[in-house]
C-alpha positions as CSV (number, residue, x, y, z in Angstrom):
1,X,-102.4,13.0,-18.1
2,X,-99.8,15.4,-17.1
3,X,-98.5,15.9,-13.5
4,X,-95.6,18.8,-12.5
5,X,-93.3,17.6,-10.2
6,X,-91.0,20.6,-8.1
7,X,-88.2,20.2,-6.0
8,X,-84.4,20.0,-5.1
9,X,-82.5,17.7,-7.4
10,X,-80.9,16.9,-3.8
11,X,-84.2,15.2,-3.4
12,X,-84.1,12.7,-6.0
13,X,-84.5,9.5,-4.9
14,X,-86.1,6.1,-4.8
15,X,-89.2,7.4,-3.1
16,X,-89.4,10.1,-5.7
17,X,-88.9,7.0,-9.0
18,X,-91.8,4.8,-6.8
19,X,-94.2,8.2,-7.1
20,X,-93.6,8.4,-10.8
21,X,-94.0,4.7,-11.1
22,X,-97.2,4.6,-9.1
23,X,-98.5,8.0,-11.3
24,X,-98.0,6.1,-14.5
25,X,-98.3,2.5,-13.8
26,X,-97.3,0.6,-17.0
27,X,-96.9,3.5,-19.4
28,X,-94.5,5.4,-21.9
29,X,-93.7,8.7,-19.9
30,X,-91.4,11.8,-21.1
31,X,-89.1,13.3,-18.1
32,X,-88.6,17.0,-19.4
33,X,-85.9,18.6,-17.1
34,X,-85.7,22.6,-16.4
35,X,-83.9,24.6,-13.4
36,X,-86.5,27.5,-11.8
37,X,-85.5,30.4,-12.2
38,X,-87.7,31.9,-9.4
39,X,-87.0,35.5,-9.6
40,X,-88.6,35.3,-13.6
41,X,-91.1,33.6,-12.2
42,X,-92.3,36.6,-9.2
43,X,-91.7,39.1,-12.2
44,X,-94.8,37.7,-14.4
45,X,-96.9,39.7,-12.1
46,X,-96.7,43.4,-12.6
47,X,-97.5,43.9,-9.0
48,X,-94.9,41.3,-8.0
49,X,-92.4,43.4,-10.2
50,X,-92.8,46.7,-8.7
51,X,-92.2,45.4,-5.5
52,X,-89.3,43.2,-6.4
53,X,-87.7,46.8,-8.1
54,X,-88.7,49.0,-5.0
55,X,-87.5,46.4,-2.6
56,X,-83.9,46.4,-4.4
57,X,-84.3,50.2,-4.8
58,X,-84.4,50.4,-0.6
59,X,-81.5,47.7,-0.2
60,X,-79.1,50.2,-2.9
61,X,-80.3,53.2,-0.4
62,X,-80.1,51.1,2.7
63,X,-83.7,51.5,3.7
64,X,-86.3,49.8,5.3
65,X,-83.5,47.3,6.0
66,X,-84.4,44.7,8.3
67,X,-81.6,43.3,11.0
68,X,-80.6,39.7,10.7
69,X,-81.4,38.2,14.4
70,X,-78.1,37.4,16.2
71,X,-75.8,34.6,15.6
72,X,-77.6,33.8,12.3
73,X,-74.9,35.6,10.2
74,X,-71.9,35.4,13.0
């Protein structure tokens, strides 16, 4: 059995040992550790690229630029 666990290493805690526990009650697990890279991740999709590229493409040109709302970046 496998099982994919994702979140913020800010997040590890004893809740998150008593899941792994309760997963594989009284067996021999490996822990296999690797950061997301999420950006790598939206690029596997050709679609997900091109708008990734285009959506950089507007922020270099300053276009289609959205304003933050006020007193978020004040």
């Amino acid at each position: 059995m496998q099982t994919v666990f994702r979140l913020n290493a800010d997040e590890l805690d004893e809740s998150f040992l008593a899941s792994v526990r309760a997963a594989f009650p009284h067996r021999e697990i490996e822990i296999a550790i690797a950061e997301v890279d999420e950006t790598a991740h939206l690029q596997r999709s050709e679609a997900n690229r091109q708008h990734l590229l285009r959506a950089l493409a507007d922020i270099e040109a300053g276009r289609n630029l959205v304003p933050a709302p006020a007193g978020v970046l004040e």
